[in-house]
C-alpha positions as CSV (number, residue, x, y, z in Angstrom):
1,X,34.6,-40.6,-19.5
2,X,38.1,-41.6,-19.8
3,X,38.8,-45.3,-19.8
4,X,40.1,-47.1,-16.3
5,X,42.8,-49.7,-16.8
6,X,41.6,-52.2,-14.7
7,X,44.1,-54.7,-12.7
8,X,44.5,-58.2,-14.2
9,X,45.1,-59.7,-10.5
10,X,41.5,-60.8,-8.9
11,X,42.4,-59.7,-5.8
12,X,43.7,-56.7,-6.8
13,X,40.4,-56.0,-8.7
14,X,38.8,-57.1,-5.4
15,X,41.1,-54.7,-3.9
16,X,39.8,-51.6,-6.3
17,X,36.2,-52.6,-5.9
18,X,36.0,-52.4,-2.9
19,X,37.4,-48.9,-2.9
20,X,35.2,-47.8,-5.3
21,X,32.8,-48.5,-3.2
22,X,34.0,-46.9,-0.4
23,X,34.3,-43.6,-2.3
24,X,30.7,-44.5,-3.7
25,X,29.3,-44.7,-0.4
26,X,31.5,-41.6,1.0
27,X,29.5,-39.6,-1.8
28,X,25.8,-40.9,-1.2
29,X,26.5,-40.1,2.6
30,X,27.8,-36.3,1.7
31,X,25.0,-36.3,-1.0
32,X,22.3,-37.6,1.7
33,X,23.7,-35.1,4.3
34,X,23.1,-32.6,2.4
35,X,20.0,-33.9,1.6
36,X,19.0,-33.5,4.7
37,X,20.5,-30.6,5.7
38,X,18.8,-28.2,2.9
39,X,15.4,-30.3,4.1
40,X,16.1,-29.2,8.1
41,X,16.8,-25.8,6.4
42,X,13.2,-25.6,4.6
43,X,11.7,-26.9,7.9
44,X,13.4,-25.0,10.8
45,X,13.0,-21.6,8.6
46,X,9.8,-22.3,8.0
47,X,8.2,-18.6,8.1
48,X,4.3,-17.2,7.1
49,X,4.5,-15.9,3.3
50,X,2.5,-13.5,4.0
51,X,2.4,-10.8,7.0
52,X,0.6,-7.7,7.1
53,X,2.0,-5.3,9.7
54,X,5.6,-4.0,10.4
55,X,5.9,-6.2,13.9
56,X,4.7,-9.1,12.4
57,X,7.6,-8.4,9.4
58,X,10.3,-7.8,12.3
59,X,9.3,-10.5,14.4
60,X,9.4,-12.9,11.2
61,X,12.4,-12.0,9.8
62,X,13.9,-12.7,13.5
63,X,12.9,-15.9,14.0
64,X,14.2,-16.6,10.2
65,X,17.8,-15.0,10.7
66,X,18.2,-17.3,14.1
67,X,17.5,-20.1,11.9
68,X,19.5,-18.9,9.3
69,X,22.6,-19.0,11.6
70,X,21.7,-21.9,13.1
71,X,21.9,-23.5,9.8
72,X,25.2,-22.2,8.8
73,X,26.8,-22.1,12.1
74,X,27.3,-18.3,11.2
75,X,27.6,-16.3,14.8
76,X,26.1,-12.7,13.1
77,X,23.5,-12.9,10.7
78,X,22.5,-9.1,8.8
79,X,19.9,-8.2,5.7
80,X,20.8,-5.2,3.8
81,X,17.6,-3.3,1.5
82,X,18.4,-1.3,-1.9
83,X,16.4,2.2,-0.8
84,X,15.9,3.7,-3.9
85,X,15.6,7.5,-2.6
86,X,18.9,7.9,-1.0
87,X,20.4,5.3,-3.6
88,X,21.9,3.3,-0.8
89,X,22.2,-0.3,0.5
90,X,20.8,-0.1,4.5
91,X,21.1,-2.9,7.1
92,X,17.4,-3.8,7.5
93,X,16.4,-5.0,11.4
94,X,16.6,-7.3,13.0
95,X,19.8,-8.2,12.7
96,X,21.9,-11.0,14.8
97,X,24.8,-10.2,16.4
98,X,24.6,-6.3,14.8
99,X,23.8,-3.5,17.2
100,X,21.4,-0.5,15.6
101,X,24.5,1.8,16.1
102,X,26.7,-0.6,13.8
103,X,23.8,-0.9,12.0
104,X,23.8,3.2,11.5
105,X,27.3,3.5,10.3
106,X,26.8,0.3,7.5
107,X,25.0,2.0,5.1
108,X,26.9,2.0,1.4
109,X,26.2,2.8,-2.5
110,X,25.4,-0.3,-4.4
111,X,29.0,-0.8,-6.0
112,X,31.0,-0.2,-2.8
113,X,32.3,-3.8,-1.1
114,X,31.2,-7.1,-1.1
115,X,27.3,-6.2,-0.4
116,X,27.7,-3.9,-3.8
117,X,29.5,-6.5,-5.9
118,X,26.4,-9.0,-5.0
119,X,23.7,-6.9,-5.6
120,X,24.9,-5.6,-9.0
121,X,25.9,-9.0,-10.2
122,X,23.5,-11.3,-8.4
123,X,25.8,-13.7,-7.6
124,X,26.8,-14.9,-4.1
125,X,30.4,-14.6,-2.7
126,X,32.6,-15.9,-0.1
127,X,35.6,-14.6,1.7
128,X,37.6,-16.4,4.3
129,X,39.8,-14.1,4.9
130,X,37.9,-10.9,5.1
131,X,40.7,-8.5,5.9
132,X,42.9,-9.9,3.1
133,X,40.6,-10.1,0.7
134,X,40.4,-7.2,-1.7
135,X,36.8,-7.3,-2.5
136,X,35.6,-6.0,1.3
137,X,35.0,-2.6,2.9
138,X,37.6,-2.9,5.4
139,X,36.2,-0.3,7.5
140,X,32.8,-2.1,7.7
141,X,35.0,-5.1,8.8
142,X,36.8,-3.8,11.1
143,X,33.3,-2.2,13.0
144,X,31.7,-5.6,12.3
145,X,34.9,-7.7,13.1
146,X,34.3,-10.2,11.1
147,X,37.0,-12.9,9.9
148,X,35.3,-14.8,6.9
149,X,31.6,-14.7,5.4
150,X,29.2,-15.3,3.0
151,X,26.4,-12.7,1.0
152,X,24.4,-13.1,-1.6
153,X,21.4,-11.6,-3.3
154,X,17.9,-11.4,-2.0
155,X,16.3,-11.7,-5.3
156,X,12.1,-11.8,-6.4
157,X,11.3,-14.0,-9.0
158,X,8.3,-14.4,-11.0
159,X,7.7,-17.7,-12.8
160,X,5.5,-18.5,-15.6
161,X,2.9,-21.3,-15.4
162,X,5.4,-24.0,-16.1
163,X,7.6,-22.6,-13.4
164,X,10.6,-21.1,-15.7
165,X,12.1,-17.6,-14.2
166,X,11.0,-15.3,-16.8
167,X,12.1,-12.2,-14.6
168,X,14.7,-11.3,-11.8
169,X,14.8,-8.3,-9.5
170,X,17.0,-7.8,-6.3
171,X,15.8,-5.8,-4.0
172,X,19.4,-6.6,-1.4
173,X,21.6,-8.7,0.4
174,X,21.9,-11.4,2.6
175,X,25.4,-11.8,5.0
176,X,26.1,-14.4,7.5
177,X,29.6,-13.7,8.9
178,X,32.2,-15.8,11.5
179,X,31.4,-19.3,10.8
180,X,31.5,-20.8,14.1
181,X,34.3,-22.7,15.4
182,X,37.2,-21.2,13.6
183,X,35.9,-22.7,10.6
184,X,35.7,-21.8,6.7
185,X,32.6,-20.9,5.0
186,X,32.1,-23.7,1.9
187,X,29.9,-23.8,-0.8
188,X,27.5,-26.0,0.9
189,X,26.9,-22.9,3.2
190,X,26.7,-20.9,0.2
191,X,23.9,-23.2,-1.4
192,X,21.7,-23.2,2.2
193,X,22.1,-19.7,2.2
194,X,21.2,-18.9,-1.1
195,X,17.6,-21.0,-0.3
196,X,17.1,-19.3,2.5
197,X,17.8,-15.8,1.1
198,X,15.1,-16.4,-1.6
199,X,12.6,-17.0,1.2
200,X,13.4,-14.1,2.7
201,X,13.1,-12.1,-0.2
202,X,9.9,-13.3,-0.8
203,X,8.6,-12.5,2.5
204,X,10.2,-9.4,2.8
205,X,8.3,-8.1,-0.9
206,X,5.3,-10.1,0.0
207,X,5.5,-8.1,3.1
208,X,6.3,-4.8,2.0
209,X,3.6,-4.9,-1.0
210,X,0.9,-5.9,1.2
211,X,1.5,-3.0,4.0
212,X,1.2,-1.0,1.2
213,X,-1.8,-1.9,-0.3
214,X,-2.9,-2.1,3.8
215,X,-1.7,1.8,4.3
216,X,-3.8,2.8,1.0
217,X,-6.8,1.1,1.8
218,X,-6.5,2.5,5.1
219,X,-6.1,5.8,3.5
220,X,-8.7,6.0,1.6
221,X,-11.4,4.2,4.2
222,X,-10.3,7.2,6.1
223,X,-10.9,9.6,3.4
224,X,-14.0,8.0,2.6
225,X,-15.2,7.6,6.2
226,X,-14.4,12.0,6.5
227,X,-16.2,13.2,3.5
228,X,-19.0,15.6,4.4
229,X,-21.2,14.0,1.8
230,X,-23.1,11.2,2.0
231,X,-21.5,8.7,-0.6
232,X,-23.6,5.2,-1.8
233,X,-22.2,2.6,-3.9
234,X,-24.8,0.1,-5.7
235,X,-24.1,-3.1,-7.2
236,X,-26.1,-3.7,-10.2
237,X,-28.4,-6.1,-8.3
238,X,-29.5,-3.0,-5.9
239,X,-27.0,-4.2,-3.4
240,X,-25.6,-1.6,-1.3
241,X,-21.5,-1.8,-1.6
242,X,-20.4,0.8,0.3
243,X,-22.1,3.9,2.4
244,X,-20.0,6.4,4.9
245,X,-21.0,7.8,7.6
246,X,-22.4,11.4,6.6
247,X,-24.9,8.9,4.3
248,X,-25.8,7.1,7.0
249,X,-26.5,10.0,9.1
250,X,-28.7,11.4,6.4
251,X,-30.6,8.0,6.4
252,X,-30.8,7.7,10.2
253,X,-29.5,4.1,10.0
254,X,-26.4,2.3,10.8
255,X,-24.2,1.8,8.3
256,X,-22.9,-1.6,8.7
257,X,-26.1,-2.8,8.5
258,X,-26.4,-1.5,5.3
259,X,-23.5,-3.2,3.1
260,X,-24.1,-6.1,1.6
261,X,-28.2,-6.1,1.7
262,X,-30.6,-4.7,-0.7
263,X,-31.4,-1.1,-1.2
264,X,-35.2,-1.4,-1.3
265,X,-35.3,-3.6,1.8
266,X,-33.0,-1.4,4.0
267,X,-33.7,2.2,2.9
268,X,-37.1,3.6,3.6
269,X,-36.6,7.0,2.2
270,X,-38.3,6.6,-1.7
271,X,-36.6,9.4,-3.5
272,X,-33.2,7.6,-2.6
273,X,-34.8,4.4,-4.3
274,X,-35.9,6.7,-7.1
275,X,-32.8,7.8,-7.7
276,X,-30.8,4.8,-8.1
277,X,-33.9,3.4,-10.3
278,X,-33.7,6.1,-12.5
279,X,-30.1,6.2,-13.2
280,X,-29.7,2.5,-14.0
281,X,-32.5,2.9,-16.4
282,X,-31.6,6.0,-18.2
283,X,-28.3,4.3,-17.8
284,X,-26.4,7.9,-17.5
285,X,-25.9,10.3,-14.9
286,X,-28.7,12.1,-12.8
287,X,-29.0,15.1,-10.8
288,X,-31.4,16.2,-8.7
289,X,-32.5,17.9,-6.1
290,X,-34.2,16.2,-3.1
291,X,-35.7,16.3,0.2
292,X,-35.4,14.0,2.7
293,X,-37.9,13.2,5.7
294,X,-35.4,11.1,7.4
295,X,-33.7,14.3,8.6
296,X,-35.7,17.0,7.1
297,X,-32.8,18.2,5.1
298,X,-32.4,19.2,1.1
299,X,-29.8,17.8,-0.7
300,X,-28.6,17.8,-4.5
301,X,-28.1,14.5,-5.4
302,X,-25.9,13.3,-8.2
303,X,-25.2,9.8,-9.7
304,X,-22.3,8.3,-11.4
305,X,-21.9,5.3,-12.7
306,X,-18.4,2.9,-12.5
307,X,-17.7,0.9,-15.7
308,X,-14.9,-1.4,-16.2
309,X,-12.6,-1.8,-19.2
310,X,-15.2,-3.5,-21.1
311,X,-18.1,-0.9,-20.9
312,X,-20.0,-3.4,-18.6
313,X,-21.2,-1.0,-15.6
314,X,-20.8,-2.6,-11.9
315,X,-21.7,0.3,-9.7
316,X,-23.6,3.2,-9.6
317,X,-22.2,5.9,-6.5
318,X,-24.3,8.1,-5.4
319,X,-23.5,12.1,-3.8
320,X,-25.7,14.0,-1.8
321,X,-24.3,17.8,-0.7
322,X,-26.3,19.2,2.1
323,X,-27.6,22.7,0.4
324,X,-30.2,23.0,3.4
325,X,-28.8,26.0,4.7
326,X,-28.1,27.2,1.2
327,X,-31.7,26.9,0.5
328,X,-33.0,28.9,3.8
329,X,-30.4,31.7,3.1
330,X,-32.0,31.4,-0.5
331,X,-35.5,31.9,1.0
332,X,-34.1,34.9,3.8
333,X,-32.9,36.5,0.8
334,X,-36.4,36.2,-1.6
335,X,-38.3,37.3,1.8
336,X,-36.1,40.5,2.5
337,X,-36.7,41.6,-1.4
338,X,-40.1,41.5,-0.9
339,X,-40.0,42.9,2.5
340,X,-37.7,46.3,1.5
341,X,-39.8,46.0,-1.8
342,X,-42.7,46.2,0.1
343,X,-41.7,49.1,2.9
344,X,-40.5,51.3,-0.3
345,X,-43.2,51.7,-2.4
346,X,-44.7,53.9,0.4
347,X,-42.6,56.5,0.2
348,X,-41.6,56.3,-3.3
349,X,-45.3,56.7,-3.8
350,X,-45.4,60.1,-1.7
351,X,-41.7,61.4,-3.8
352,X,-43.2,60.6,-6.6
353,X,-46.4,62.4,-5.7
354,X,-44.6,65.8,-4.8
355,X,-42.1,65.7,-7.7
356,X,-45.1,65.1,-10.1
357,X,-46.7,68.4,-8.8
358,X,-43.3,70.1,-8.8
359,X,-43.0,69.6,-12.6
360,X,-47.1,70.2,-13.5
361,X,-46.3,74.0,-11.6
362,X,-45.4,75.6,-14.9
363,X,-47.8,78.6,-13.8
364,X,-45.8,79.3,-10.7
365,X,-48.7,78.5,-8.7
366,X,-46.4,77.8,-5.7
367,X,-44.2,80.3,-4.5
368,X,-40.2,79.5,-3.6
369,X,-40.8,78.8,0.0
370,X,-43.7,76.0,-0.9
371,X,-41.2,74.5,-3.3
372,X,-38.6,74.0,-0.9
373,X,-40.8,72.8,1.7
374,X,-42.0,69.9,-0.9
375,X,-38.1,69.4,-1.4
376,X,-37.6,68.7,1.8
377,X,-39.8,66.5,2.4
C-alpha cells in the first residue's frame, strides 16, 4: 500500500479522519447491503432440489425466474438449454415476459450472440446498450426488445469431499433483460445472478436425471409387469424381491403380498420351493420341468443367478414358460401314431397276405382273372 502523507494540522487530521470514516462506513453499508441482498436472494429463491415430474420442473423453475427478477429488478427473465441433437441453444419454459411464439423464433447455434459467447466461455456478460453493442443478435433483440441485460452460464459442478470444483459442465444460459426503471445492469446484478443461475442448474440436471431414471424404471416395471412368463427374484435369505403378474397368476396369489416376505412362508406350491433350494445349493443354474397344482399347468422352469462385481451372488430369478398346451399337442400327436398305427396294421396284414400268395404262385395255379381280382383288392 502506498504511503498517505498525513496533515501536520490536528484539525486538519481531525478533518481527514473523520472522512475516512465516512468512506469506511459508506463501504460496510454497501458491503452489508449486499450482504443482505445475496441472503434475500438464497431465501426468496428458495426452490426443492429435487423434483420428479415435468410440472413439478415447470412449475419450479417459475416460481424461481419470478424471484430471479424480482431480485434484479429485470422485467423478462428467459433460460436457454444446449440440445445436443439439433446442436442448438432453445429457450426452455417458463419464461417471464417471453411468449412461446418469441420463444419459437429464439433458437441459435452455440457461438451465435451473447447466449453463444456465454456458453462457450462460461463467463457472464453485460450489455447496456444491447442495440450498440456488437456482441448481440440484433434480430433476437429487436423480437425481444430489449435495451440492456445480463446472461451467464447455467453450469453443474461436482465437488470433491473437501468441496474443491474438480469438474465443470454447462448445460445453458441464464438472461434477465430491461433492468427496471431505466436503469443499468451492474456487476452486483451480475453476482446475484450468477448464484441464482447455479441453483437453477442444479435443479434443472437434478430434474432432468431423475425423470430419467423415473421413465426407465417405469419402462421396465412395464416390461416386467407384460411378460407372459412368470418371473421370481430371491434374495439370498429366501426373500421374495420381485414377482410379476403372469407368476402370480401361476401361484394363485397376489403379488404384492408376496415382496418382501419369505418364500417358504408365502408359497405353498413345493416344487417352486424346490427349485429355488436346489439352485442356491448347486450354486448354478437349473432347469426343469414342472407341474403345478395351483393351476394345473406344466411349466419349464429355469434359474439364473445375479452376481455382483465381486462374484458374491444376491439374487436368484426364476422363469417359468407355460408349455401346457405344448405338452397336450405332444400327447394328441403320440395318441394319433398309435391310433393310424393301430387302424393300419389291419389292412396291411390282408396286402400282405395276398401279395405273399401272388409271389408263392410260381406253378400258375391261379389263372390271370384271379390275379387281378387279388390286385384289386
Amino acid at each position: 500500500m502506498a504511503d498517505v502523507a498525513l496533515p501536520e494540522d490536528p484539525e486538519n487530521l481531525r478533518k481527514e479522519l473523520e472522512r475516512y470514516r465516512l468512506v469506511v462506513s459508506e463501504l460496510q453499508g454497501k458491503i452489508a447491503k449486499l450482504e443482505e441482498d445475496l441472503s434475500a436472494a438464497a431465501t426468496m429463491a428458495e426452490v426443492p432440489t429435487v423434483v420428479v415430474t415435468q410440472p413439478e420442473l415447470r412449475q419450479t423453475l417459475s416460481r424461481l425466474i419470478k424471484k430471479v427478477a424480482m431480485i434484479v429488478q429485470a422485467e423478462k427473465v428467459m433460460l436457454m438449454l444446449y440440445q445436443a441433437e439439433p446442436g442448438e441453444l432453445t429457450v426452455l419454459q417458463p419464461a417471464l415476459g417471453v411468449s412461446e411464439e418469441q420463444a419459437s423464433q429464439l433458437s441459435l447455434r452455440p457461438d451465435e450472440g451473447v447466449s453463444g459467447l456465454v456458453f462457450t466461455s462460461n463467463k457472464p456478460v453485460i450489455y447496456n446498450d444491447a442495440l450498440a453493442d456488437e456482441r448481440t443478435d440484433k434480430g433476437k433483440i429487436s423480437l425481444l426488445r430489449v435495451r440492456n441485460g445480463i446472461c451467464v452460464p447455467l453450469a453443474i459442478q461436482q465437488r470433491d469431499e473437501e468441496e474443491r470444483v474438480v469438474d465443470e459442465r454447462v448445460i445453458g444460459v441464464m438472461h434477465a433483460f430491461n433492468k427496471r426503471y431505466d436503469q443499468d445492469f451492474n456487476d452486483d446484478d451480475v453476482r446475484l445472478l450468477e448464484m441464482l443461475a447455479d441453483q437453477a442448474a442444479a435443479v434443472i440436471a437434478n430434474a432432468q436425471l431423475y425423470i430419467e431414471l423415473t421413465e426407465k424404471k417405469q419402462e421396465l416395471e412395464e416390461t416386467f409387469e407384460s411378460i407372459h412368463s412368470g418371473v421370481i427374484v430371491v434374495s439370498p435369505r429366501g426373500t421374495i424381491r420381485l414377482i410379476n403378474p403372469a407368476a402370480a397368476r401361476m401361484l394363485s396369489v397376489n403379488a404384492d403380498d408376496l415382496v418382501g416376505r419369505p418364500l417358504r412362508e408365502t408359497v405353498t406350491e413345493a416344487k417352486v420351493i424346490e427349485l429355488f433350494e436346489e439352485t442356491w445349493k448347486q450354486n448354478k443354474e437349473v432347469q426343469k420341468e414342472i407341474a403345478l397344482e395351483s393351476d394345473r399347468r406344466i411349466y419349464q422352469a429355469e434359474t439364473s443367478i445375479m452376481g455382483d462385481e465381486n462374484g458374491e451372488t444376491h439374487s436368484v430369478v426364476a422363469i417359468f414358460n407355460d408349455i401346457t398346451e405344448l405338452r397336450q399337442v405332444e400327447r394328441m400327436k403320440t395318441a394319433f401314431v398309435s391310433t393310424v398305427s393301430h387302424e393300419l396294421r389291419t389292412p396291411l396284414t390282408s396286402i400282405k397276405g395276398f401279395i405273399a400268395t401272388l409271389i408263392d404262385d410260381t406253378d400258375g395255379i391261379y389263372d390271370d382273372e384271379t390275379r387281378m381280382e387279388f390286385y384289386h383288392i
